[in-house]
Structures are given as C-alpha cells and as structure tokens.
N, C-alpha and C positions, 0 to 999 in steps of 0.2 A: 884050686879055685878059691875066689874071695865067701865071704857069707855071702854078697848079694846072690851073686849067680847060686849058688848050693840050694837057697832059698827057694829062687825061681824052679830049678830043676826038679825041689821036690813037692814043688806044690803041678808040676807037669804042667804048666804053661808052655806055649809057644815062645819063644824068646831065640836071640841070635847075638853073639859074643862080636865085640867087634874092636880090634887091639890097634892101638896104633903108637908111633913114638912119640913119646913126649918130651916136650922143649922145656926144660924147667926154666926158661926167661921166657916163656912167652906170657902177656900180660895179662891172658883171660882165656881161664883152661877149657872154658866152653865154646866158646869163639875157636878155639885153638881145634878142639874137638871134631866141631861142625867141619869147618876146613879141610883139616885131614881127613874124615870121613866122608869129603863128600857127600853130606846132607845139608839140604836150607835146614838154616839157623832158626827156625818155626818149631822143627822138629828135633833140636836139641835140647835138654831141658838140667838146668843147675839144682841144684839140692841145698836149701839156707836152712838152719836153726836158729826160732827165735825165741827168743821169753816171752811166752804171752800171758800176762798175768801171774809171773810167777811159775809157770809151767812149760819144760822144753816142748815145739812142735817143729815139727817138720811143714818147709814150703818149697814146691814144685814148681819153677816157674822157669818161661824159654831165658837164654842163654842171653839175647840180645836185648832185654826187657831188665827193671827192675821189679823188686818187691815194693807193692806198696803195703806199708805196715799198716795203716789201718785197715783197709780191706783184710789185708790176712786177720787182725785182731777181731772184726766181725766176724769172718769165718771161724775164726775158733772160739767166739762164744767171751773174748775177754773185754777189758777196757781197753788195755793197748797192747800192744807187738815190739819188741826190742830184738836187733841184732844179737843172739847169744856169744858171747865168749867163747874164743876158740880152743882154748885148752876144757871148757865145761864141753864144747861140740867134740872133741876128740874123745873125753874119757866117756862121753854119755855112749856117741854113735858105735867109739871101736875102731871108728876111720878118721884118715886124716887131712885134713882140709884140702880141697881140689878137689877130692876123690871118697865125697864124704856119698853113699847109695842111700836112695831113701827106703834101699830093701835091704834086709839082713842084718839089722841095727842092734847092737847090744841091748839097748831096751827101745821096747816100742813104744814111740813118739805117737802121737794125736797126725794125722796128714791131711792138709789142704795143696789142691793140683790146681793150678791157673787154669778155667773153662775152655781156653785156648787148644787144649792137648785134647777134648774129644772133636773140635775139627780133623784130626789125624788118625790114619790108621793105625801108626805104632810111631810111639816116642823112643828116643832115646835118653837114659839118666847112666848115670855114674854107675861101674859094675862095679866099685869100693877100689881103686887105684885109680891115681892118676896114668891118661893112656889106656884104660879100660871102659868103652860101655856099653849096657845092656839096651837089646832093642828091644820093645815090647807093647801090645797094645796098650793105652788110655786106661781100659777098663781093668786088665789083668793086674795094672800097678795100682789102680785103686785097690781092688778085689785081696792086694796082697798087704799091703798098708791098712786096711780098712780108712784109706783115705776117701775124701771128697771131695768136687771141684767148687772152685768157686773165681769169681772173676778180681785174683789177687796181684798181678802185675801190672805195668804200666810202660 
C-alpha cells in the first residue's frame, strides 16, 4: 500500500481503493482518471504544489478546473501563489508527479480544498500512484490534511 491509503486506514476512515490502468500518453491523469473510473469529472480532484510566500502548500482542486493562484494565495494567508518545482514537489511529497496524494505526504503541507468538493459526498484524489485513487468524504480529507476549503479554482 502507498502512504496515502496506510494514512487513511489508520486514521479508520471510510475510504474505497479504486485501481485502474494507466495510459502513460494520456494528456491529463485526471481526466484520464475520471474516465476510467466512471465518475463526473466534479468529483475527481488533482493534487498541485505551490510556493506561497516562500512556503510549499498543498491545493485540491477538480480535475477539469484550474488553480487560481491568487485565491489559493489568499487562502493561505500569502501575497502570492507559484507553481512549485517538480523535483522540490517530488523530494518534499515522496510521490511523483501524476500521482502526487494530498494524504500521506513526507511532510505536511499547509492544505486548501476548492469549496466545490463539500457539494459532494466523497471525492476522489490521488492514492500516491499514478492509476491509483482514493475515494473519500470532503470532510475526512480535510480532517486528515488539517486542510480548509476555500473557493480556489476556476
């Protein structure tokens, strides 16, 4: 099992493993995701690192949506938001781009969830592999993150 799922299992959340193959040409692993999983693309959800202010956070946001960096930068309390570096998102998280979980993370990040995700009963994010994700309520992936929502996509 990845950290994410281990995470989840021992904090005894409800959660459901959900595996499928992964196309490594396909253009957008979330999209990619949704598809094969048969779920709307509402309730699939990507996982970014960004710099904000100098400090990596973690952002939640659906799959078919951008980041908007400065809502995330308000959400986390900075002047601004920057895409992180992927080699700084690999060595920080422990996972590797595609397949980066905003749970089970080599250290923990600061977490803003797009408001989007408590319309839903359970999201799906990244179980920490590409062709891996974990389904899960809204609340339980705050609750594990000590993340917050805020209205950061577009």
């Amino acid at each position: 099992m990845t950290p994410a799922i281990n995470a989840a299992k021992k904090a005894k959340i409800q959660y459901t493993v959900h595996e499928y193959e992964h196309d490594p040409a396909a253009p957008s692993f979330g999209e990619e995701a949704a598809e094969k999983l048969g779920v709307a693309s509402e309730r699939v959800f990507k996982t970014l690192v960004v710099d904000a202010g100098g400090r990596l956070a973690v952002a939640v946001v659906p799959v078919l949506l951008k980041l908007d960096l400065k809502a995330a930068a308000k959400a986390l309390h900075a002047k601004k938001a920057a895409m992180a570096e992927v080699k700084v998102v690999e060595r920080t998280t422990g996972y590797v781009v595609g397949g980066v979980s905003p749970l089970g993370q080599k250290k923990r990040l600061a977490t803003v969830i797009d408001a989007s995700a408590e319309a839903c009963e359970t999201i799906f994010v990244s179980g920490g592999r590409r062709g891996l994700d974990i389904e899960l309520s809204p609340a339980d992936l705050a609750g594990l993150t000590g993340g917050a929502f805020a209205p950061i996509a577009r």
